[in-house]
ZAMITOR-343546 format. One record per residue (C-alpha): residue in one letter; chain; x, y, z; residue number from 1. Coordinates in nm, 3 decimals. Layout:
N
(A,A,(X,Y,Z),NUM) ...
! end
This chain:
519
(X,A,(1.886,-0.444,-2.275),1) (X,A,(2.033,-0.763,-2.218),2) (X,A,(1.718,-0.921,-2.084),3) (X,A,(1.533,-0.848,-2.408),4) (X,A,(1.725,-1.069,-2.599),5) (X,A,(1.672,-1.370,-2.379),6) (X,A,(1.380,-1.654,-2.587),7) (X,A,(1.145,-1.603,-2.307),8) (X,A,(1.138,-1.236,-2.259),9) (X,A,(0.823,-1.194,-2.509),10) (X,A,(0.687,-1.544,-2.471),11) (X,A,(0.338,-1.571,-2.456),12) (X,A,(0.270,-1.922,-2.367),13) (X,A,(0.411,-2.240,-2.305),14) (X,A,(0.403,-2.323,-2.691),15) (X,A,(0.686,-2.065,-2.751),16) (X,A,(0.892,-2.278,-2.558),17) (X,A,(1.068,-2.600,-2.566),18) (X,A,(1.218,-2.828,-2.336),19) (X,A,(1.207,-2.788,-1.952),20) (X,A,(1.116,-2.438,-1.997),21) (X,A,(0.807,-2.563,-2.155),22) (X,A,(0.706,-2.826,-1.945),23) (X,A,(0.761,-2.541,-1.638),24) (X,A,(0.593,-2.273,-1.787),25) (X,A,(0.291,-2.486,-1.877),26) (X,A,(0.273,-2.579,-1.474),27) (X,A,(0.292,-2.204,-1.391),28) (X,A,(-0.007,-2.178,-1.656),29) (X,A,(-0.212,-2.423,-1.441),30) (X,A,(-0.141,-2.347,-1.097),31) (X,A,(-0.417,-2.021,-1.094),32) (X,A,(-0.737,-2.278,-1.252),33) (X,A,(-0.604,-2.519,-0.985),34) (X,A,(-0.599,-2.275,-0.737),35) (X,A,(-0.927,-2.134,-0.780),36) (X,A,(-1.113,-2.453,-0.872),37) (X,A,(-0.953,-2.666,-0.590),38) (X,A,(-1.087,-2.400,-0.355),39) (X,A,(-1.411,-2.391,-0.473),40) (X,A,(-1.422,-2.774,-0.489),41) (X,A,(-1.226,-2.801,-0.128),42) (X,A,(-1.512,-2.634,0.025),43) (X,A,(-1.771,-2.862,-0.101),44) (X,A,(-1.597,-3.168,-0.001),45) (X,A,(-1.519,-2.977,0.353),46) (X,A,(-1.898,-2.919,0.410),47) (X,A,(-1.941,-3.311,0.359),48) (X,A,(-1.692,-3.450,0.534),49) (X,A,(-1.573,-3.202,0.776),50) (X,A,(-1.879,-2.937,0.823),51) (X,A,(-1.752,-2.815,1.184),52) (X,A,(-1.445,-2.725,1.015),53) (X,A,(-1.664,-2.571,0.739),54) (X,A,(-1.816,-2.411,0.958),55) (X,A,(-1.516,-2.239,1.143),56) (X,A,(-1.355,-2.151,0.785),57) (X,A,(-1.696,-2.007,0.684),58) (X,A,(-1.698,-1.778,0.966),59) (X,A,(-1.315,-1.699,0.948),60) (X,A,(-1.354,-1.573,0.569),61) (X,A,(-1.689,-1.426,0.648),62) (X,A,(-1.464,-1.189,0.901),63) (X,A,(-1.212,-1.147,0.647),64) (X,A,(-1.406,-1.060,0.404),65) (X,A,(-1.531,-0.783,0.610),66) (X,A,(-1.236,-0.628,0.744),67) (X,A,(-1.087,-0.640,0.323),68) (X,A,(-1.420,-0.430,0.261),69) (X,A,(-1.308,-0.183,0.512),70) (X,A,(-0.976,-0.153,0.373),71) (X,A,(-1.090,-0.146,0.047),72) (X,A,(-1.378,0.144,0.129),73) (X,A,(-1.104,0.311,0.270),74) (X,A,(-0.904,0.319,-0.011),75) (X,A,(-1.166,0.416,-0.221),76) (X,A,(-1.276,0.707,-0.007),77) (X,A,(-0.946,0.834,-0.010),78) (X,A,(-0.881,0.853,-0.390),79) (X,A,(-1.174,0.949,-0.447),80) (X,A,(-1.119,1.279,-0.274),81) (X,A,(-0.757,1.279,-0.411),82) (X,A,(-0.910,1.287,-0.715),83) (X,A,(-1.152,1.525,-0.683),84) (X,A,(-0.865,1.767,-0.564),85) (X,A,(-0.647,1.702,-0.836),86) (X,A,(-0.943,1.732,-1.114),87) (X,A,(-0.935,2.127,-0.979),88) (X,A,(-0.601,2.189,-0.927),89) (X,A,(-0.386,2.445,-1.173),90) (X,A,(-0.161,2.196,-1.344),91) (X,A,(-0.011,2.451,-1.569),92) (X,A,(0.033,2.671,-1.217),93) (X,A,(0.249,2.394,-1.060),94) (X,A,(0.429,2.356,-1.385),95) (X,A,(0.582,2.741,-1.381),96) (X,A,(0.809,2.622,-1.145),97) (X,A,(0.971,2.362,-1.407),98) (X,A,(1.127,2.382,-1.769),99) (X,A,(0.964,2.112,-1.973),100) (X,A,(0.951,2.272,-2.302),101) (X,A,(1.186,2.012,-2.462),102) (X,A,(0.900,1.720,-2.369),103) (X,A,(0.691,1.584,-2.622),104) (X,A,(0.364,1.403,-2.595),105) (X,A,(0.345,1.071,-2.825),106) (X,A,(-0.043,0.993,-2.849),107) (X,A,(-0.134,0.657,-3.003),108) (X,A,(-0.546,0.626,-3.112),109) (X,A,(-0.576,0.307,-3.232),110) (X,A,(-0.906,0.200,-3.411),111) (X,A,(-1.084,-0.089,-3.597),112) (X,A,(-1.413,-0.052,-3.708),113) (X,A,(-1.544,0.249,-3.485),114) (X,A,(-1.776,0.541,-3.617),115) (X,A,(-1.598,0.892,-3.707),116) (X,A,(-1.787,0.998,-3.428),117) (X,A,(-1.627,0.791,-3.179),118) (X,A,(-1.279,0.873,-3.310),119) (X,A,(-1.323,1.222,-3.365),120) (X,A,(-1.485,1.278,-2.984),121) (X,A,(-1.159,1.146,-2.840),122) (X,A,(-0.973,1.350,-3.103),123) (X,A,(-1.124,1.671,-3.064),124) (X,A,(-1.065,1.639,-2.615),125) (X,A,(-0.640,1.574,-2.754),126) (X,A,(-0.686,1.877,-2.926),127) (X,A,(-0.914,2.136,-2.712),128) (X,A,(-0.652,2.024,-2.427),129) (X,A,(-0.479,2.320,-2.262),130) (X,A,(-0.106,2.155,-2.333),131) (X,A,(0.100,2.333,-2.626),132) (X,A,(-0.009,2.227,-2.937),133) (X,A,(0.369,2.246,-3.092),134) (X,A,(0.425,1.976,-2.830),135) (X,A,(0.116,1.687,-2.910),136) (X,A,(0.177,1.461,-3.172),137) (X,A,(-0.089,1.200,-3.290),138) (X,A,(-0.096,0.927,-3.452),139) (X,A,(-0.432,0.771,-3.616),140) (X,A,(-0.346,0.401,-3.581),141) (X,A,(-0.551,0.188,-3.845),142) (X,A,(-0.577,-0.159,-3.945),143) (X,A,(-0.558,-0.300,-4.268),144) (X,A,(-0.805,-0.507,-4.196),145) (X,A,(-1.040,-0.257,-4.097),146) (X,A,(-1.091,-0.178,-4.452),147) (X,A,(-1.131,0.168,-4.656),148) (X,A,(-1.379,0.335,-4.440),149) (X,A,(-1.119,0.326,-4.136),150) (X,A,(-0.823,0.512,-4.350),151) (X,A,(-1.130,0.738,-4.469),152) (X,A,(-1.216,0.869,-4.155),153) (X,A,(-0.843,0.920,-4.065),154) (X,A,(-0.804,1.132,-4.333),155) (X,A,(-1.091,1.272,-4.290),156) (X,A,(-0.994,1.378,-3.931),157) (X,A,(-0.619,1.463,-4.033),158) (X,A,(-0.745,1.719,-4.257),159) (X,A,(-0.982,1.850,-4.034),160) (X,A,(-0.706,1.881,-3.697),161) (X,A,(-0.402,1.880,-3.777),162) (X,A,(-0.352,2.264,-3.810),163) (X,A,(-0.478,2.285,-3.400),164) (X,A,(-0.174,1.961,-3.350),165) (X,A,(0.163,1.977,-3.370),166) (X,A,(0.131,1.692,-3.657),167) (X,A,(-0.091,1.416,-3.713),168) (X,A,(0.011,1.084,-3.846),169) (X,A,(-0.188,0.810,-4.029),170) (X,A,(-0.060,0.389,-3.992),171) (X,A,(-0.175,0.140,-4.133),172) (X,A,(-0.107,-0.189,-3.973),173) (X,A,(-0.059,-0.478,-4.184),174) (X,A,(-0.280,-0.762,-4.120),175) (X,A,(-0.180,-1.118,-4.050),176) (X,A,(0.180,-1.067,-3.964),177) (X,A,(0.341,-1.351,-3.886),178) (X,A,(0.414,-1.371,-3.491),179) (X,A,(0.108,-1.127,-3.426),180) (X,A,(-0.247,-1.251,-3.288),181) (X,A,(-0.514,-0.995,-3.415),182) (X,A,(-0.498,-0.740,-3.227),183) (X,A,(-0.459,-0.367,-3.039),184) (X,A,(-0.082,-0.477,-2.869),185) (X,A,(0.024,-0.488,-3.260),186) (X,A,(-0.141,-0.242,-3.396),187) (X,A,(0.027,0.003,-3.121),188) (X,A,(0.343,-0.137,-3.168),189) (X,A,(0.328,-0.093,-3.533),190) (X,A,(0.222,0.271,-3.514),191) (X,A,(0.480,0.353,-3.229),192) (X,A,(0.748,0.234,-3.426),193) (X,A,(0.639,0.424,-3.759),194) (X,A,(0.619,0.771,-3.541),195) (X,A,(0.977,0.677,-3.433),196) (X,A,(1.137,0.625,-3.783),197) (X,A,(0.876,0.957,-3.925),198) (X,A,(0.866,1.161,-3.617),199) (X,A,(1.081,1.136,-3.380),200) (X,A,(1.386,1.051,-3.544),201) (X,A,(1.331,1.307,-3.847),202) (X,A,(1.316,1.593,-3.595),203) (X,A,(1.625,1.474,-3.381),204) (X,A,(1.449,1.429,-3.050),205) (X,A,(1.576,1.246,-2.758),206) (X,A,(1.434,0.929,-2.679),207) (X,A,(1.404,0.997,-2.327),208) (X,A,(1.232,1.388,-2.399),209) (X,A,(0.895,1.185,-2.513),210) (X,A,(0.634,1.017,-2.332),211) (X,A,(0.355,0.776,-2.524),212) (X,A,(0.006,0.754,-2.442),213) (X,A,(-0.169,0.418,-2.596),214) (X,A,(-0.531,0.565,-2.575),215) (X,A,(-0.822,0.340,-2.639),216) (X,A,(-1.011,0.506,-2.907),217) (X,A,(-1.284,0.634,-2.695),218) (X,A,(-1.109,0.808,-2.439),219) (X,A,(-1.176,1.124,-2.388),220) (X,A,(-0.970,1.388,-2.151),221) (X,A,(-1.003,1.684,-1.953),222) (X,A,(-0.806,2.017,-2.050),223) (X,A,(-0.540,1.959,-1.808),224) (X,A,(-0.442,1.612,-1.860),225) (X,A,(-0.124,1.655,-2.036),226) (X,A,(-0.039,1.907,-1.750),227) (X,A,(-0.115,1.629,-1.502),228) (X,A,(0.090,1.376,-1.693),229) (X,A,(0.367,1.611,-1.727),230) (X,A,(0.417,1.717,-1.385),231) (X,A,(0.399,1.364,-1.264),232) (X,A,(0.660,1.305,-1.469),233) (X,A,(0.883,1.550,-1.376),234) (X,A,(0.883,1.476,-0.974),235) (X,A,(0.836,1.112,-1.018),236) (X,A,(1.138,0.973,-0.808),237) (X,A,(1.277,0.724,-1.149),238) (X,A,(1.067,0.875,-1.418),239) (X,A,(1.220,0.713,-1.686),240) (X,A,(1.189,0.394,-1.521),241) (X,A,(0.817,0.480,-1.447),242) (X,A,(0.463,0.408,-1.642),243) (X,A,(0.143,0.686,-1.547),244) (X,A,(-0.211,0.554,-1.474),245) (X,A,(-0.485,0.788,-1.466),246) (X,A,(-0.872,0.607,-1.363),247) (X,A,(-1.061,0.559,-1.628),248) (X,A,(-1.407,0.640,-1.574),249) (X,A,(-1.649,0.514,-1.811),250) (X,A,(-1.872,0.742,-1.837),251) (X,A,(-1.862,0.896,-2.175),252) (X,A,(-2.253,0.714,-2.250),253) (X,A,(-2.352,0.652,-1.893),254) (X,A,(-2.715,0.776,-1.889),255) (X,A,(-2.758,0.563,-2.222),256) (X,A,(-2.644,0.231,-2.049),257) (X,A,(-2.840,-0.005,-1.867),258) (X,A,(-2.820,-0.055,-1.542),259) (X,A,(-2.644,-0.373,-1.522),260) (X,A,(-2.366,-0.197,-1.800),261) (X,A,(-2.339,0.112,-1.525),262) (X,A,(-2.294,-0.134,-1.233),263) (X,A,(-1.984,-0.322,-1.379),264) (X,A,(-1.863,-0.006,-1.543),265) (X,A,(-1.860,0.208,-1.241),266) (X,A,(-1.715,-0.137,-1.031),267) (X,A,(-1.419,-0.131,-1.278),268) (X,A,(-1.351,0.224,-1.225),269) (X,A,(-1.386,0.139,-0.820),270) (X,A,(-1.119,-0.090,-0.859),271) (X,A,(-0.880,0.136,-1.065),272) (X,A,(-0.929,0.386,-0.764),273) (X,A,(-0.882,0.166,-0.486),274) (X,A,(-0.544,0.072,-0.704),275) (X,A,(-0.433,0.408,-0.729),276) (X,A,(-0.362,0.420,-0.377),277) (X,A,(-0.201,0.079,-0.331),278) (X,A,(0.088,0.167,-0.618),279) (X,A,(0.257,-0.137,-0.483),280) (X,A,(-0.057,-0.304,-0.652),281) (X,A,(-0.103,-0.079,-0.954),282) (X,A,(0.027,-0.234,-1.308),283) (X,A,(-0.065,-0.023,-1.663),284) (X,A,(-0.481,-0.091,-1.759),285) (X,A,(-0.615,0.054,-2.086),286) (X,A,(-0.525,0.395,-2.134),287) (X,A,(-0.169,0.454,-1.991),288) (X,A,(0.161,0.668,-2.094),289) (X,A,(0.539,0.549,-2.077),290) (X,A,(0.847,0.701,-2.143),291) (X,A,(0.942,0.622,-2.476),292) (X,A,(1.307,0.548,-2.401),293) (X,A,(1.205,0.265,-2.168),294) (X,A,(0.960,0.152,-2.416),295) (X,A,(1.157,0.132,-2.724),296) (X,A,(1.444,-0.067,-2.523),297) (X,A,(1.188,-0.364,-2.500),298) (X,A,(1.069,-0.358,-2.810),299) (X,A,(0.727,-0.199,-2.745),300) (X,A,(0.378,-0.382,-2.685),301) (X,A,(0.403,-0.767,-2.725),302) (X,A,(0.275,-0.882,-3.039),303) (X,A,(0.146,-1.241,-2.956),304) (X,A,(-0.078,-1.179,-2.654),305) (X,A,(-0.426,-1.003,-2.546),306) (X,A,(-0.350,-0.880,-2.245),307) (X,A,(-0.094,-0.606,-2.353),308) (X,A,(-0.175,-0.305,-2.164),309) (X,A,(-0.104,-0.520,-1.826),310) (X,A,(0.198,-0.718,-1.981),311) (X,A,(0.398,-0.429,-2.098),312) (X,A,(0.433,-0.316,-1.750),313) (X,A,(0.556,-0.675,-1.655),314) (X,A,(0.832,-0.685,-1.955),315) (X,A,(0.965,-0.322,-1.826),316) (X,A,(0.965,-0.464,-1.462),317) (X,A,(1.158,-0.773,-1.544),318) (X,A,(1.402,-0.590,-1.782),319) (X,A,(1.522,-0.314,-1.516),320) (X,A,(1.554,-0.586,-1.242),321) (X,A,(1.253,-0.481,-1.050),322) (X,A,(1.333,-0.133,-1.086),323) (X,A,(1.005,-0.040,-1.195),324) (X,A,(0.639,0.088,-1.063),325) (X,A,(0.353,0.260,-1.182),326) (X,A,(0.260,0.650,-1.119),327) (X,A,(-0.113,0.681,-0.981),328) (X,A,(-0.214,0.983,-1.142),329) (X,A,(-0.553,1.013,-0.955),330) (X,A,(-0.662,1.169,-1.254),331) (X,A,(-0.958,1.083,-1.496),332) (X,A,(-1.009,0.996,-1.862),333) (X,A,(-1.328,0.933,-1.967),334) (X,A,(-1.406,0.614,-2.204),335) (X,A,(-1.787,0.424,-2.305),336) (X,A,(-1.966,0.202,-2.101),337) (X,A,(-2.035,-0.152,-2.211),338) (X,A,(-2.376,-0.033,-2.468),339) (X,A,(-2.525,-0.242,-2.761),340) (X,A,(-2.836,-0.184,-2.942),341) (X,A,(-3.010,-0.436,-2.699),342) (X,A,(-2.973,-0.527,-2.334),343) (X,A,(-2.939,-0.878,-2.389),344) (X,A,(-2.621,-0.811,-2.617),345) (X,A,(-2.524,-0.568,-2.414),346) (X,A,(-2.509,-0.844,-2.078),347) (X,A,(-2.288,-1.053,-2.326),348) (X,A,(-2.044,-0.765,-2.446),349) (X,A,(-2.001,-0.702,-2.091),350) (X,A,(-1.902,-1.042,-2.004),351) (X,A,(-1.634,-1.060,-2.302),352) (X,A,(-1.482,-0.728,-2.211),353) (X,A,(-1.467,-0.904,-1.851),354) (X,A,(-1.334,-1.233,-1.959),355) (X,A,(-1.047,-1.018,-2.178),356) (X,A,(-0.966,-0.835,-1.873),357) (X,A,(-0.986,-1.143,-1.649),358) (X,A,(-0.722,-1.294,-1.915),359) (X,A,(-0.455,-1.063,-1.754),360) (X,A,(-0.433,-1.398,-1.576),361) (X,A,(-0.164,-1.500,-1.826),362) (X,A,(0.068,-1.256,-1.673),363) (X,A,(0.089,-1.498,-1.352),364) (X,A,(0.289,-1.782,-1.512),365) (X,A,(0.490,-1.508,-1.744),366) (X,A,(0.644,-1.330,-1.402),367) (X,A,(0.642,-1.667,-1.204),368) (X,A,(0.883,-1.763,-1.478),369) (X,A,(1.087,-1.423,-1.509),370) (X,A,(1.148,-1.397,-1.158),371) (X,A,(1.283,-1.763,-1.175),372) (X,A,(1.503,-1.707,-1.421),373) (X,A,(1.567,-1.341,-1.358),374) (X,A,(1.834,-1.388,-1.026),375) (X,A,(1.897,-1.018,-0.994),376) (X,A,(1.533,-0.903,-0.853),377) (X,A,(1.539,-0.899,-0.449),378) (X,A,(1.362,-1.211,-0.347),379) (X,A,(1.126,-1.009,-0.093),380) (X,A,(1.034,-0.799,-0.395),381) (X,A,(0.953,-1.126,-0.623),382) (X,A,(0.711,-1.264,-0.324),383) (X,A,(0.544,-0.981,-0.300),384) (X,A,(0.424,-0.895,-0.667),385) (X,A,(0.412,-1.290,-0.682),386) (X,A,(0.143,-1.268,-0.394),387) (X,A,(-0.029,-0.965,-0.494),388) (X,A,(-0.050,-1.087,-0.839),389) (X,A,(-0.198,-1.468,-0.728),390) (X,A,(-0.425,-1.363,-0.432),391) (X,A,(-0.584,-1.075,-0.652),392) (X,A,(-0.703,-1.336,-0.959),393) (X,A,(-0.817,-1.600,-0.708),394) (X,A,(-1.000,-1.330,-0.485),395) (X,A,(-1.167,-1.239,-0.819),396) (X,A,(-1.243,-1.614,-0.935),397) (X,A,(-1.337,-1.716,-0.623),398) (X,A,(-1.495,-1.513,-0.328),399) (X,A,(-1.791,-1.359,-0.451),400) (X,A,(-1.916,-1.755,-0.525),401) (X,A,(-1.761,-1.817,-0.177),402) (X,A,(-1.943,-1.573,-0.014),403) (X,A,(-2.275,-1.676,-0.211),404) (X,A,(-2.219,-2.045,-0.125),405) (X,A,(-2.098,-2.047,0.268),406) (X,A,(-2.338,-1.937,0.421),407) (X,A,(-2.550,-2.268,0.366),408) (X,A,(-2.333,-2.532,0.214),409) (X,A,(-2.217,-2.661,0.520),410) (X,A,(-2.613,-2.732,0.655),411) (X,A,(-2.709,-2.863,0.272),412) (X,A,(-2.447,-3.101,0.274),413) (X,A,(-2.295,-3.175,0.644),414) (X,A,(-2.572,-3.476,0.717),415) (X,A,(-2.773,-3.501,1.004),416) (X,A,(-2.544,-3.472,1.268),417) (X,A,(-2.453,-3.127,1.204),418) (X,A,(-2.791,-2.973,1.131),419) (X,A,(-2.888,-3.052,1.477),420) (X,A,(-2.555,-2.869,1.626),421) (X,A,(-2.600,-2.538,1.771),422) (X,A,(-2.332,-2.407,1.564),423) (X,A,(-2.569,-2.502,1.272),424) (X,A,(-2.812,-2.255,1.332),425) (X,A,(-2.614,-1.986,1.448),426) (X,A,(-2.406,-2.036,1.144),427) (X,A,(-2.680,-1.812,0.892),428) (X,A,(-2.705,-1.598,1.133),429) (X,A,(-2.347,-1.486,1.166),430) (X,A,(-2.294,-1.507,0.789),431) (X,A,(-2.571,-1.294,0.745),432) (X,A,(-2.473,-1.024,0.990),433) (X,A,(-2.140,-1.022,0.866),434) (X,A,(-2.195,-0.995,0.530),435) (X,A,(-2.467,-0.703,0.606),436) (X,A,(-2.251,-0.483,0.785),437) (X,A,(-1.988,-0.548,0.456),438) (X,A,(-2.227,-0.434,0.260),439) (X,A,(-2.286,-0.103,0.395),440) (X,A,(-1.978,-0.015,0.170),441) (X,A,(-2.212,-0.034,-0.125),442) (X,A,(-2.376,0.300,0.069),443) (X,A,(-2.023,0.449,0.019),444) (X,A,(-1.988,0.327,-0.363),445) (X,A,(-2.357,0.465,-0.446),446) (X,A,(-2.256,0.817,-0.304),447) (X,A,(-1.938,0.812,-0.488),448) (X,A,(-2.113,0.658,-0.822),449) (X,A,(-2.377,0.930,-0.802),450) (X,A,(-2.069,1.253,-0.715),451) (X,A,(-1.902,1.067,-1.044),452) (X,A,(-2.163,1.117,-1.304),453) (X,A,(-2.153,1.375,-1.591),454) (X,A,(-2.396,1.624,-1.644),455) (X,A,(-2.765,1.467,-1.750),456) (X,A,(-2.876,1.554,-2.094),457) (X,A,(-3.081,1.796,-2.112),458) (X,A,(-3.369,1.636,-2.302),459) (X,A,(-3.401,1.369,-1.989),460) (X,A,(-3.735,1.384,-1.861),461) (X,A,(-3.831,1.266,-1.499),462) (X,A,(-3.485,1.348,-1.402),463) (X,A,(-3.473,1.310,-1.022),464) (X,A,(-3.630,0.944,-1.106),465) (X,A,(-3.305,0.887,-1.279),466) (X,A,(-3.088,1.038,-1.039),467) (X,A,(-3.271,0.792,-0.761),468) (X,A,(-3.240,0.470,-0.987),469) (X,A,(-2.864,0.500,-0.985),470) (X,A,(-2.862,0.509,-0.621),471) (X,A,(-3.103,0.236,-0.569),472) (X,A,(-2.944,0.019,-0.866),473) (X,A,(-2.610,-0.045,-0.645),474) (X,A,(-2.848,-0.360,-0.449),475) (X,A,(-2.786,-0.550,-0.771),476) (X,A,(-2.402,-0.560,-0.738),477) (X,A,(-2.392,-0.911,-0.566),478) (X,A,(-2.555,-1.031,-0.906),479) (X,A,(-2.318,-0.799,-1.050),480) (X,A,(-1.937,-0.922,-0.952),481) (X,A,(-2.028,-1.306,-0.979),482) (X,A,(-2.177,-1.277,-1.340),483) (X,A,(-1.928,-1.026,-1.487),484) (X,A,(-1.646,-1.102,-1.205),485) (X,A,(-1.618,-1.463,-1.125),486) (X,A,(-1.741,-1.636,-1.333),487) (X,A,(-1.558,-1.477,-1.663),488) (X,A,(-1.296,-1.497,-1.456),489) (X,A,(-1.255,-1.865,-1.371),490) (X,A,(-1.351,-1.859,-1.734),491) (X,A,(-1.044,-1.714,-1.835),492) (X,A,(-0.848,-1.912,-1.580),493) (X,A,(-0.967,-2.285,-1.668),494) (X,A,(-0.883,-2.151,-2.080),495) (X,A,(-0.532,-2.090,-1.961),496) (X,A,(-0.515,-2.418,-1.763),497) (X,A,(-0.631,-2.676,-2.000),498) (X,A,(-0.444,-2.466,-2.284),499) (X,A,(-0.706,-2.330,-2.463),500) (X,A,(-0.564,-1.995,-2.550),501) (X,A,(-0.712,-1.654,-2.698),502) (X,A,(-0.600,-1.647,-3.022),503) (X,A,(-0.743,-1.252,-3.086),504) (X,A,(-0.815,-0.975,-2.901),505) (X,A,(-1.203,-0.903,-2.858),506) (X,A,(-1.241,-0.524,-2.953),507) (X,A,(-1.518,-0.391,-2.801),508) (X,A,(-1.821,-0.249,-2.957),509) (X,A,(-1.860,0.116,-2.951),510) (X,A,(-2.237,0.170,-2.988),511) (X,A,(-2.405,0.536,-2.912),512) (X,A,(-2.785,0.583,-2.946),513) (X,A,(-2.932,0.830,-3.122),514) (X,A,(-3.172,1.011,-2.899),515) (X,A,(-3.427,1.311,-2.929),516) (X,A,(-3.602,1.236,-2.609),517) (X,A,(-3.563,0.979,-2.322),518) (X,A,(-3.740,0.867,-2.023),519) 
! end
């Protein structure tokens, strides 16, 4: 594609660039800090100086706020029963109707350091799947880095599969490449282009007859997911110019994880629902599957960046002139909750997983600058992912301290004169009404939580005491989005503004207890 061979089209930051382009892409780099931080510092100087007109904002965002957590429960509701349909509907039924023997399923398992176990649970879900074996091709992507033990455990699983596959295929990814950070975007790359050279190219396929999945390494499927995939696929309205998103729901260790690890697991799953039914909205997350024609025209993953699962969607966007969405499958894969030997480690892997996902931020200044330079994109198109994209990192960076701060920052630091206003006392009051009734959602988010769970193990004792405790547990969410929402995500956003760049890619732990009995 001709846009693929323009210097910016895999840029990762400013430094890439030179020139004006440099100096302009380094602006679009600050403008979401400044954003978020003059906001939250706006405020503050608006409750001293101006705390009527505090006041008034206060109680216009405090409306807001509720009628977005309508919306937002309504969304939620809605996929949630979408995909609760769709989780029992005959895939391979609706699929008679279609010939789709000539497509081929391209899955990409990257790993670093995690157990066999891990691996071989996301493995073994690939291969119990209903699809046609003669149709799934894997490929065990490993790191160099990673050592002997991670090439051991491929094998070990090659040896053990690959008779139930259509073929299994073992990369190893060269470490420090120059051009590459240290991380999965390369890794995937790597592997994806090894299956094309050994795979796909050896057995004459077309490009546009396969679809890739890029898997995190602990996802885990149901039987029909392939099915899903497929027939999405074959009714999408572009599909070759078309990415598939199914929810993730991480859930694979949920009665293992603490509390606070089940609230901002489950919340991250919310989101991904409420997504699914605003496709407008909905960019590639984690586990996701593209066409591999599209993908090989623009050169796979980007090499030079964290955020890769969000950014590949962006470089396909930009190189087909807009002419690009994402498929809501409303279909789940399973994958781990945030779980570390202790809780206290456990609180801080959560927060880096959160700050790496809050570093999606990056994108903003990358398709600022593509739709600036790009002149063929419909300019009503380019203000509305340009909004969508900007209003949904500040919401994240900035409301849930917003709503935590109105309420009283206006009587703490208006003076005298205020305090003894009428709208001063009233002002509590209505914030606290308001924000009430917007929390009855978290009734809604409990009840779906609770339908979402996998079976209990067996060996649980006091079982309906664990049933009510992840109910109750959903009153902690307030603590919930501003420790593991904003605040790793203004995090994220002041790195980006003051240039202080991720220079790897955090890979989660994958920790699983070992249990006999539990309480």
């Amino acid at each position: 594609m001709e846009y693929r061979n323009t210097p910016y089209f895999h840029v990762a930051h400013a430094r890439d660039l030179s020139g004006k382009d440099r100096i302009l892409y380094r602006l679009l780099e600050i403008f979401p800090g400044a954003l978020s931080w003059g906001t939250l510092i706006g405020i503050v100087f608006l409750s001293i100086y101006k705390p009527v007109w505090a006041a008034v904002f206060i109680i216009i965002f405090d409306v807001y706020w509720l009628l977005k957590t309508v919306d937002l429960s309504v969304h939620h509701y809605y996929n949630w029963r979408r995909m609760r349909h769709n989780i029992d509907v005959d895939w391979y039924s609706r699929l008679s109707n279609f010939r789709y023997e000539n497509l081929k399923h391209l899955i990409i398992l990257p790993f670093y350091n995690e157990s066999q176990e891990v691996v071989e649970m996301s493995l073994k879900s690939i291969v119990n799947s209903k699809y046609r074996s003669r149709n799934l091709y894997l490929v065990l992507a490993t790191e160099e880095r990673a050592g002997e033990d991670a090439q051991e455990i491929a094998r070990n699983l090659k040896s053990k599969y690959e008779s139930q596959i259509g073929q299994i295929l073992i990369t190893v990814h060269p470490k420090d490449l120059p051009g590459e950070i240290s991380g999965k975007g390369p890794n995937i790359t790597f592997a994806t282009e090894q299956a094309r050279q050994k795979i796909i190219d050896q057995n004459n396929w077309k490009y546009e007859d396969v679809i890739v999945s890029a898997f995190d390494v602990d996802t885990v499927i149901l039987p029909q997911y392939f099915a899903c995939l497929t027939y999405h696929f074959l009714t999408a309205e572009n599909p070759l110019k078309s990415s598939y998103q199914p929810v993730p729901l991480y859930n694979n260790n949920i009665w293992q994880a603490p509390f606070l690890s089940r609230i901002a697991a489950t919340s991250s799953t919310f989101w991904q629902m409420i997504q699914q039914e605003r496709p407008e909205k909905l960019v590639t997350f984690s586990s996701h599957s593209i066409p591999f024609k599209s993908l090989y025209e623009v050169g796979y993953w980007q090499k030079n960046m964290v955020s890769d699962d969000s950014r590949i969607f962006w470089n396909l966007f930009l190189a087909n002139d807009g002419n690009y969405q994402t498929v809501p499958l409303s279909y789940p894969v399973s994958m781990d909750a945030n779980l570390a030997p202790t809780t206290w480690q456990t609180m801080k892997n959560i927060y880096k997983q959160h700050r790496r996902w809050m570093w999606g931020v990056e994108n903003i200044p990358y398709l600022l600058f593509g739709f600036i330079k790009n002149k063929k994109i419909p300019f009503k198109k380019k203000f509305r992912y340009a909004f969508v994209q900007i209003s949904g990192f500040w919401s994240l960076a900035t409301n849930p301290l917003l709503i935590l701060l109105l309420g009283w920052l206006p009587i703490v630091l208006g003076g005298d004169e205020f305090r003894t206003m009428v709208l001063s006392y009233n002002l509590p009051i209505i914030t606290r009404n308001l924000m009430l009734i917007a929390m009855l959602g978290l009734v809604l988010s409990a009840i779906v939580s609770v339908s979402l769970l996998p079976p209990m193990p067996k060996h649980y004792t006091k079982r309906k005491r664990k049933f009510v405790i992840m109910f109750v547990q959903w009153i902690f969410i307030p603590f919930s989005i501003i420790v593991f929402g904003s605040i790793p995500g203004l995090d994220s956003q002041t790195r980006l503004m003051i240039g202080k760049y991720f220079g790897k890619f955090w890979v989660t732990p994958k920790y699983r207890k070992n249990e006999t009995a539990t309480t």
